[in-house]
C-alpha positions in Angstrom: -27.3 96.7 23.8 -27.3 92.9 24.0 -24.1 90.8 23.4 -24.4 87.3 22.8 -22.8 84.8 25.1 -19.5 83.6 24.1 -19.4 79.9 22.5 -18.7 77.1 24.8 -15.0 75.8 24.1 -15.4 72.8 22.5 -13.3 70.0 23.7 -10.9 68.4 21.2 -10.5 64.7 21.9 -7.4 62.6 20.9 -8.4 59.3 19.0 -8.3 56.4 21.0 -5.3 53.7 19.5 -7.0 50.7 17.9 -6.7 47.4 20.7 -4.8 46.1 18.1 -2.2 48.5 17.8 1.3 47.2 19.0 3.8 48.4 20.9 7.8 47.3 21.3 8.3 46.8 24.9 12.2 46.7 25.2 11.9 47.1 28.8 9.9 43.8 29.4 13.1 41.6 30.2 14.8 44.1 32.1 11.6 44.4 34.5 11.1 40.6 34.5 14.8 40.1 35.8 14.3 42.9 38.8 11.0 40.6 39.2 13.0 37.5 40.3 10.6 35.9 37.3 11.2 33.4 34.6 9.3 33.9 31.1 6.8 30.9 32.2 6.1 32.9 35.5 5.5 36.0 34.4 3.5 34.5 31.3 1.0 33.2 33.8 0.9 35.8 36.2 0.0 38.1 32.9 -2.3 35.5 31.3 -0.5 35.7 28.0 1.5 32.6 26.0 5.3 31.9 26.6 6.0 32.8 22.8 4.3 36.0 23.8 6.7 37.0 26.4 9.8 35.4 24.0 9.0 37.3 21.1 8.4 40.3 23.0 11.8 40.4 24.5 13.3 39.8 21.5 11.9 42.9 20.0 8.6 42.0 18.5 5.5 44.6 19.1 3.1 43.4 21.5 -1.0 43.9 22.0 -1.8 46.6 23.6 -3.6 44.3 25.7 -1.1 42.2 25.9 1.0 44.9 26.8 -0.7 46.0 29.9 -1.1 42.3 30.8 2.9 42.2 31.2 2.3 45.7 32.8 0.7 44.9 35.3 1.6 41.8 36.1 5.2 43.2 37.1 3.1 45.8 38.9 4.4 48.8 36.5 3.3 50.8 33.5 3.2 50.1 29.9 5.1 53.5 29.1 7.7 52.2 31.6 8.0 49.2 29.5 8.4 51.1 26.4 12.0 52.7 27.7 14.7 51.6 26.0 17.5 50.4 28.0 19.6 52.6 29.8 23.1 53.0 28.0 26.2 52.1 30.0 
């Protein structure tokens, strides 16, 4: 008696966000201070816009581009960006 092979396991894929979707980065200003940077600086070492980096530290969502411009520019991950700030 013949059985059949078992089915390959499909692999379930998670859906890729959207490049548009944003993200809040309340980490950004606390890792630009540890960075010796000002908001110009790290603005051009990340190739975004001053208003970029300003509205993003005040709480505004950024690119997720945008975001792992600022990322790496400070040489750290976006996720580490996304922690809030440690409570004192």
């Amino acid at each position: 008696m013949l059985t059949a092979a078992p089915e390959p396991q499909q692999r379930v894929e998670q859906p890729m966000p959207a490049p548009t979707s944003r993200r809040p980065l309340p980490g950004l200003a606390r890792a630009r201070v540890r960075a010796y940077l000002t908001q110009r600086e790290l603005a051009e070492k990340a190739g975004v816009s001053v208003g970029t980096v300003a509205r993003v530290e005040q709480g505004y969502p950024a690119s997720l581009i945008s975001a792992q411009r600022l990322a790496d520019a400070l040489g750290t991950t976006v996720e580490h960006l996304q922690e809030k700030e440690p409570q004192s």
